[in-house]
N, C-alpha and C positions, 0 to 999 in steps of 0.2 A: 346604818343606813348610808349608801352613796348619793352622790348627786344624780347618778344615771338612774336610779331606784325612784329618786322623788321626783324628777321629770317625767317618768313612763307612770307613776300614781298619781302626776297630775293632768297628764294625757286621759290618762282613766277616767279621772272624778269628771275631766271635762264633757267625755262623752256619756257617761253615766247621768250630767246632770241634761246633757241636752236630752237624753232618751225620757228622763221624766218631765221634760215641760214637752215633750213630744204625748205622754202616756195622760198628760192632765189633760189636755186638748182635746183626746180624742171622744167623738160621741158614744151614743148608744149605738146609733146606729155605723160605725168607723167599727168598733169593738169586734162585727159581727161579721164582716166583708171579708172575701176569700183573698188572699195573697195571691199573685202572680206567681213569686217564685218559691214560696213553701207550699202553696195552696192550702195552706192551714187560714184559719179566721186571723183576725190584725190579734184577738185577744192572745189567742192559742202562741201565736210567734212572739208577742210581748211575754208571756208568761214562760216560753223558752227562754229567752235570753234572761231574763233574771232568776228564774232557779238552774242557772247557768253560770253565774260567777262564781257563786263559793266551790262547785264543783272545779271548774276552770284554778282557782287558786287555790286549791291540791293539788291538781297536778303543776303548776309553778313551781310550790313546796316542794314536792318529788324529784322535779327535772333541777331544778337549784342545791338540792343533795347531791346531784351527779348518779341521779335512779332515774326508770325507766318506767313507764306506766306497765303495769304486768300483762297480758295478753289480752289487750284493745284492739280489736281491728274495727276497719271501714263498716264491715257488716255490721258487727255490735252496735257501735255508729247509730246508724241508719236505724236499727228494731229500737233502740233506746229511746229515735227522735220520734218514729211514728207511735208506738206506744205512749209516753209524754201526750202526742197530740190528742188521741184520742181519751184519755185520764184527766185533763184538763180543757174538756171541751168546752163546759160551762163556769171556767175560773171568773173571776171578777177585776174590775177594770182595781180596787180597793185591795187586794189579796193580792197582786200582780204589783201593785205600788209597792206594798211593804215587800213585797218579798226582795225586789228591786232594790231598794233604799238601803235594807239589812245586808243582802250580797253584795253591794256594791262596796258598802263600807269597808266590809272584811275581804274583799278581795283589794281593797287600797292598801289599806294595813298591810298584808301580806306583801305587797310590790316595795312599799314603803319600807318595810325590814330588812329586803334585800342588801346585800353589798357586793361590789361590785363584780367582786369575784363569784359570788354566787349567783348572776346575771349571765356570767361567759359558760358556766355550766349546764353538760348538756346529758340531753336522754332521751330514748325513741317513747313518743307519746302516743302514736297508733303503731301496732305492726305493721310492718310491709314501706311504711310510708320514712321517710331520711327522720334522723335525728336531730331535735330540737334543742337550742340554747334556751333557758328561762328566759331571757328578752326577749327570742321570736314566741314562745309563748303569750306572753305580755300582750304585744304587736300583733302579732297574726291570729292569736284566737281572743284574748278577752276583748282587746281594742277591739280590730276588726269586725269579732261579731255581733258586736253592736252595728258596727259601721253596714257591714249586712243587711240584718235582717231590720236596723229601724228604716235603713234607706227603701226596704222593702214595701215595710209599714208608708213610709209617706207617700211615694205611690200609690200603694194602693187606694189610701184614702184623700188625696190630693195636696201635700201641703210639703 
């Protein structure tokens, strides 16, 4: 483990825990409310982003080998996130915590194993799209999409 490894898992943990005192708070009726920018329910895009980490920290893994995620594109993308939505229309605000809590973990662990040199290591993680370092990994999708879609969630439900 480097020091660059356990600053970016504790950037994580920080955001991971704000998104669960975001996910205790919200009501019944918050859970239910359509997003502006996914137009999915607050539930549906809370229960994206958290069976969302352990997938996101495989491909960490992959791009920290100095691999490439094998033929992902945008399109896949996109039918992965709308099918998701509509599979978990009716998840639970309970089922969405743990799932949450569990991925997050093991996606810190994973950042936290990192070293340094496996941070500067990179790979394309969509087609079509430039090639990622494990750190932009890190930063631009696990952080980030939190940073995302919770900043979404509070909007939409005011807080």
């Amino acid at each position: 483990m480097g020091v660059k490894a356990e600053t970016l898992a504790k950037q994580f943990e920080a955001k991971a825990a704000e998104a669960t005192r975001v996910l205790e708070s919200l009501t019944d009726a918050d859970w239910t409310k359509v997003t502006e920018a996914e137009k999915w329910s607050v539930g549906v895009t809370a229960h994206h982003v958290a069976i969302t980490h352990e997938t996101v920290a495989n491909i960490i893994t992959t791009v920290a080998a100095g691999q490439s995620v094998p033929n992902f594109t945008f399109d896949m993308l996109h039918a992965t996130n709308a099918k998701h939505a509509q599979d978990y229309a009716n998840c639970t605000r309970a089922e969405t915590l743990e799932l949450h809590t569990k991925g997050a973990a093991t996606a810190a662990a994973v950042v936290r194993a990192l070293s340094d040199d496996q941070l500067g290591k990179s790979g394309t993680v969509i087609t079509g799209a430039p090639a990622m370092t494990a750190e932009q990994v890190i930063t631009d999708v696990l952080i980030h999409h939190i940073d995302d879609h919770f900043g979404s969630i509070r909007r939409t439900v005011g807080r």
